[in-house]
C-alpha positions as CSV (number, residue, x, y, z in Angstrom):
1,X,87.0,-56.4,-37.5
2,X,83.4,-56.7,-38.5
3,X,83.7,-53.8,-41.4
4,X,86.9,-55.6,-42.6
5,X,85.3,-59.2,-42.9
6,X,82.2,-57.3,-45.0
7,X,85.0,-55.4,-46.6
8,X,86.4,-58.9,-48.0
9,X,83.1,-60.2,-49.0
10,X,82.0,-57.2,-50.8
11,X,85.2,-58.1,-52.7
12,X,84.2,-61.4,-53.8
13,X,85.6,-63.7,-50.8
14,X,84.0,-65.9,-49.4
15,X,85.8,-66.3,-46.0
16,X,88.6,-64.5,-44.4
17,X,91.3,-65.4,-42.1
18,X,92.2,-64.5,-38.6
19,X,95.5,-65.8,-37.3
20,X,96.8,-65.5,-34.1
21,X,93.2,-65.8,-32.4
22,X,93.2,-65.8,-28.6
23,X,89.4,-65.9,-27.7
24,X,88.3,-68.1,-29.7
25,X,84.7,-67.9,-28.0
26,X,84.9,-64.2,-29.1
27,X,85.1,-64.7,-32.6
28,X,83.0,-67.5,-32.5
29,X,80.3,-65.7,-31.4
30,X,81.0,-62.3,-33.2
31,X,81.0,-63.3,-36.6
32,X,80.4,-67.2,-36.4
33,X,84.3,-68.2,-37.0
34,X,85.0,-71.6,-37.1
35,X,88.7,-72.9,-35.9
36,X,90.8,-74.4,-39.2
37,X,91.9,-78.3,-37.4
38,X,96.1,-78.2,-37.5
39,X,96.2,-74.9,-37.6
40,X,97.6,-73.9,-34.4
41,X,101.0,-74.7,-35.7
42,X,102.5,-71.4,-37.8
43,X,103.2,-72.0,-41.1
44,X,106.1,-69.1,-40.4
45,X,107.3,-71.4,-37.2
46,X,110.1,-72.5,-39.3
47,X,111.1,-68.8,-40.7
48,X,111.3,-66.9,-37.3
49,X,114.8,-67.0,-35.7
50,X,115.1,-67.9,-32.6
51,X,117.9,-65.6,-30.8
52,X,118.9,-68.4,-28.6
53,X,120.1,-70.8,-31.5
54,X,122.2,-68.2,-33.7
């Protein structure tokens, strides 16, 4: 993880994304992440099919 976030900045970005955290603490405290506000809804919630309503 650490080797792909430098990866990205040597590449000229200045911050990467992580979805689908589940420690947030971890990644808080690895690499100083910071959680986006709203962004514990998917934006691909609407896109995955649900096998129940078919």
């Amino acid at each position: 993880m650490i080797k792909s976030l430098e990866s990205l900045r040597e590449m000229g970005y200045i911050y990467g994304i992580i979805g689908g955290v589940g420690p947030e603490d971890f990644y808080q405290k690895t690499v100083g992440a910071k959680v986006i506000d709203g962004s514990e809804i998917s934006v691909y919630e609407n896109l995955i099919r649900n096998n129940d309503t078919k």
